[in-house]
Structure formats: C-alpha cells, structure tokens
Backbone bond lengths (Angstrom), bond angles and torsions (degrees), N, CA, C in turn:
res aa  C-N    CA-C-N  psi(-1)  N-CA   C-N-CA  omega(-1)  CA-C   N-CA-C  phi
1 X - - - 1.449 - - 1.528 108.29 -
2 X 1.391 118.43 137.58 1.299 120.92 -162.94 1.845 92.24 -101.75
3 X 1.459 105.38 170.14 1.492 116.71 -161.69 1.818 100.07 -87.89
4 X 1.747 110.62 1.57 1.431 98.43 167.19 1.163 106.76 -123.03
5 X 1.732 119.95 21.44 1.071 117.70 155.58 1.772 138.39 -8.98
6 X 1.462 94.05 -80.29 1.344 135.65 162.01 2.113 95.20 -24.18
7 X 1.443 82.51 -68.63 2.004 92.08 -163.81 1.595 103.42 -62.18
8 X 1.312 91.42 -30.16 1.830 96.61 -159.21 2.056 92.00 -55.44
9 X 1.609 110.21 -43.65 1.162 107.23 -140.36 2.296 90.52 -98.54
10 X 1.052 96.96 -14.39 1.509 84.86 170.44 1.233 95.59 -111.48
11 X 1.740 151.11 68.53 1.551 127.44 -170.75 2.428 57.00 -136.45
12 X 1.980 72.78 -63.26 2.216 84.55 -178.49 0.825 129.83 -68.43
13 X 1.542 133.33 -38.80 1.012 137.37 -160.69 1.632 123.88 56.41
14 X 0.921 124.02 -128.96 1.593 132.27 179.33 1.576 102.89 -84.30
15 X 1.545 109.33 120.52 1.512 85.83 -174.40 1.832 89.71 -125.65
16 X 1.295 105.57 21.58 1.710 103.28 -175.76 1.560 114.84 -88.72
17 X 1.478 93.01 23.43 1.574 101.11 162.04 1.978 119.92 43.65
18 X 1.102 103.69 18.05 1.420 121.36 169.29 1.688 116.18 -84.16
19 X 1.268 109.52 -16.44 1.733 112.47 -168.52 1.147 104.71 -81.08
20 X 1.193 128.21 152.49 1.113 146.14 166.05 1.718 115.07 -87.73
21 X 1.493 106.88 157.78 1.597 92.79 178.63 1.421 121.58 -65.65
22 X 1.145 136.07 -13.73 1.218 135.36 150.00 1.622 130.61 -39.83
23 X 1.345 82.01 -70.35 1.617 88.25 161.55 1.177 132.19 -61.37
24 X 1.038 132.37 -5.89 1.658 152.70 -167.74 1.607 95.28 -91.54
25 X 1.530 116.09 -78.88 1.334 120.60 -178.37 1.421 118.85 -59.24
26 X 1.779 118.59 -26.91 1.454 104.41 159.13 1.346 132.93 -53.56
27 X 1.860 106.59 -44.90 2.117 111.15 153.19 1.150 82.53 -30.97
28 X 1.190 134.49 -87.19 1.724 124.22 -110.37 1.742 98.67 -61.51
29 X 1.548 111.79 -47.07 2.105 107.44 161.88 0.975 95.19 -59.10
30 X 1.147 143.30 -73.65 2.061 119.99 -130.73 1.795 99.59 -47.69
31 X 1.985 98.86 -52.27 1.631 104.12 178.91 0.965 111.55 -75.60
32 X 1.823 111.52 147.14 1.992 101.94 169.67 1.363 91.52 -110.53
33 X 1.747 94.18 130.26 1.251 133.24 151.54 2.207 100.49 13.55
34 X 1.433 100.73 -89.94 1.166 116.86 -174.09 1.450 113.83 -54.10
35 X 1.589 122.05 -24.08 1.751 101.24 162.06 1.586 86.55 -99.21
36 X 0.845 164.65 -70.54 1.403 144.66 -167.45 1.749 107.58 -4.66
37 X 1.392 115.32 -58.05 1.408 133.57 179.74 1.528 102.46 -70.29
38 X 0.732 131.27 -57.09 1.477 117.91 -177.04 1.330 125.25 -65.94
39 X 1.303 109.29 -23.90 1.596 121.39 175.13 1.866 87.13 -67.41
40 X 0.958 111.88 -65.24 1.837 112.42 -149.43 1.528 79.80 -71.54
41 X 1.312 155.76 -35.90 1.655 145.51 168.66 1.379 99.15 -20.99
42 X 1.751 89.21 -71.91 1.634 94.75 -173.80 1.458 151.75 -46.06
43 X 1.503 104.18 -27.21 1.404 118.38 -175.18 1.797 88.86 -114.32
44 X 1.251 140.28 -9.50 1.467 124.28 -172.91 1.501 89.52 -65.39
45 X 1.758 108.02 -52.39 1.649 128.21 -151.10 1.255 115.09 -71.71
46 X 1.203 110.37 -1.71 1.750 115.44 -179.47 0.985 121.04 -104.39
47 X 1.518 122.26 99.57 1.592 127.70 175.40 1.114 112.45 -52.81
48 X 1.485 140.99 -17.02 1.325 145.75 179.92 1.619 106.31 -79.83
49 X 1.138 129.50 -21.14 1.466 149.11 170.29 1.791 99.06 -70.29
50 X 1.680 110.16 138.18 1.509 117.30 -173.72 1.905 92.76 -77.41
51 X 1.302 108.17 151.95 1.198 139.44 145.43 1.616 102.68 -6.02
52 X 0.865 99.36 -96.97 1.769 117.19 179.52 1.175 105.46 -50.50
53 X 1.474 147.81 -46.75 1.428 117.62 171.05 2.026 120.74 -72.52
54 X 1.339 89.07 -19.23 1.768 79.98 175.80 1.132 99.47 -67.49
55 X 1.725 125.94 -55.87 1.383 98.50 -154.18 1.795 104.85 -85.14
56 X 1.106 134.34 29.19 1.465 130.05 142.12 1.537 104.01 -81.20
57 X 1.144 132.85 -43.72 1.196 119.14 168.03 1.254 150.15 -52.69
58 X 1.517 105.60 -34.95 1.158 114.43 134.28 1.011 145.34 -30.96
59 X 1.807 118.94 -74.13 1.104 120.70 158.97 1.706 137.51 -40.23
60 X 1.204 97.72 -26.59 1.746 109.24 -176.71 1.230 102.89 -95.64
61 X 1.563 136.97 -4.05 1.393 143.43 143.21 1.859 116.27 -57.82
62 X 1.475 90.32 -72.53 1.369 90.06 171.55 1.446 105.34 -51.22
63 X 1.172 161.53 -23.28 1.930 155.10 -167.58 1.509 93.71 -89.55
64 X 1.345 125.83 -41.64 1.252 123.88 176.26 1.455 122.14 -58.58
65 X 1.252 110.28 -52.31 1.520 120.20 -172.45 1.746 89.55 -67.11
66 X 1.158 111.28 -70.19 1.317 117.18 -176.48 2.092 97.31 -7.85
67 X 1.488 100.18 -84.79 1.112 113.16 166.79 1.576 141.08 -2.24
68 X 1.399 96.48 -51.96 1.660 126.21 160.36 1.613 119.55 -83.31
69 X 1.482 103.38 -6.51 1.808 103.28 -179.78 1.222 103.38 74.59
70 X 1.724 139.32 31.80 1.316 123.56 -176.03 1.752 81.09 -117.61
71 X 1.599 100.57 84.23 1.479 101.41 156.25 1.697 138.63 -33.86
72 X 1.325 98.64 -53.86 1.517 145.77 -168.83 1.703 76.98 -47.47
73 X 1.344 117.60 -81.12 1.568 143.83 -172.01 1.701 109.15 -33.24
74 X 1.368 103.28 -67.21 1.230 125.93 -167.69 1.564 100.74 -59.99
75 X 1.582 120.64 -60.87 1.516 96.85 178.96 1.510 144.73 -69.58
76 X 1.437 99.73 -21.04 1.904 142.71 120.24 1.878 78.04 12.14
77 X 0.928 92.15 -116.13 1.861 131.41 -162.51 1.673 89.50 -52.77
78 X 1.044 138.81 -46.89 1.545 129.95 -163.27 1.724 97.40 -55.83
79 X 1.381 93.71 -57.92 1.849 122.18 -173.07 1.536 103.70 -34.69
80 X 1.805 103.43 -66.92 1.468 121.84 -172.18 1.982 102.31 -48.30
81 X 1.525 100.03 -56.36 1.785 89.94 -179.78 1.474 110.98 -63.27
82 X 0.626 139.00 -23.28 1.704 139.53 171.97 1.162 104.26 -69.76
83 X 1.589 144.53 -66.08 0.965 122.20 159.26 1.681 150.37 -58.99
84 X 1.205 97.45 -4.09 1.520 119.61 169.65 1.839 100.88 -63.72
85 X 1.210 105.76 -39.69 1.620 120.27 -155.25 1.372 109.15 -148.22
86 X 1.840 138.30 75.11 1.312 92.82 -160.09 1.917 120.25 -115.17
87 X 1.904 89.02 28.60 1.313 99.30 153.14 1.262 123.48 -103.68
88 X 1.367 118.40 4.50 1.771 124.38 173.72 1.744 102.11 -45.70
C-alpha cells in the first residue's frame, strides 16, 4: 500500500463505474467535502504523481468544491485538468 493510498481512495472513491446515482451522492456524505479536497490537493500537487492521476484529481477537486458552491474553485481545477491534458 502506497503512502497516498489513503488519498488515492477518498480523492476517487469507487471508480468501477457500477454505482448508481444514489450511490454516488451517498459517497458524497460518508466523505466530507473538505477531506474529499484535501485528498485530491494531495495527489493533483505532486509532480511525482503520473499525468493521469493528477488530472483525475483535479477534476474530483473541482466536483468537490463544486459541492460546497465554491464556483471560483471548481473552474480553478476543471481549467488546470484541461490544461494538464487538453485532448484528454
């Protein structure tokens, strides 16, 4: 288990695309908002982190903030994964 274990799995959560929207917005309670964001901080901000997980991290930052109504934030982070990649 790697030391962003932890972030990797509350930044994504379930990413086997089996949930339903129900289940989706229940993540969104079990996690709060604010470590949701700090997990995806962690792995966006690390150049030592591949390509492809920052800019999911990103993105699941920006969904977070979104979350909290910090517009400002959310397009913040949308922008950054697009430019990380911006034919992804």
């Amino acid at each position: 288990m790697t030391a962003f274990a932890g972030d990797y799995a509350l930044c994504f959560g379930d990413e086997s695309g089996d949930q339903g929207s129900d289940q989706k917005e229940a993540n969104v309670d079990q996690a709060a908002v604010d470590q949701r964001i700090a997990a995806c901080t962690a792995i966006a901000e690390d150049d030592t982190q591949a390509q492809r997980q920052r800019i999911k991290a990103y993105f699941y930052r920006g969904s977070a903030r979104d979350d909290k109504e910090d517009w400002d934030g959310a397009i913040a982070d949308y922008n950054q994964a697009i430019a990380l990649d911006p034919k992804a």
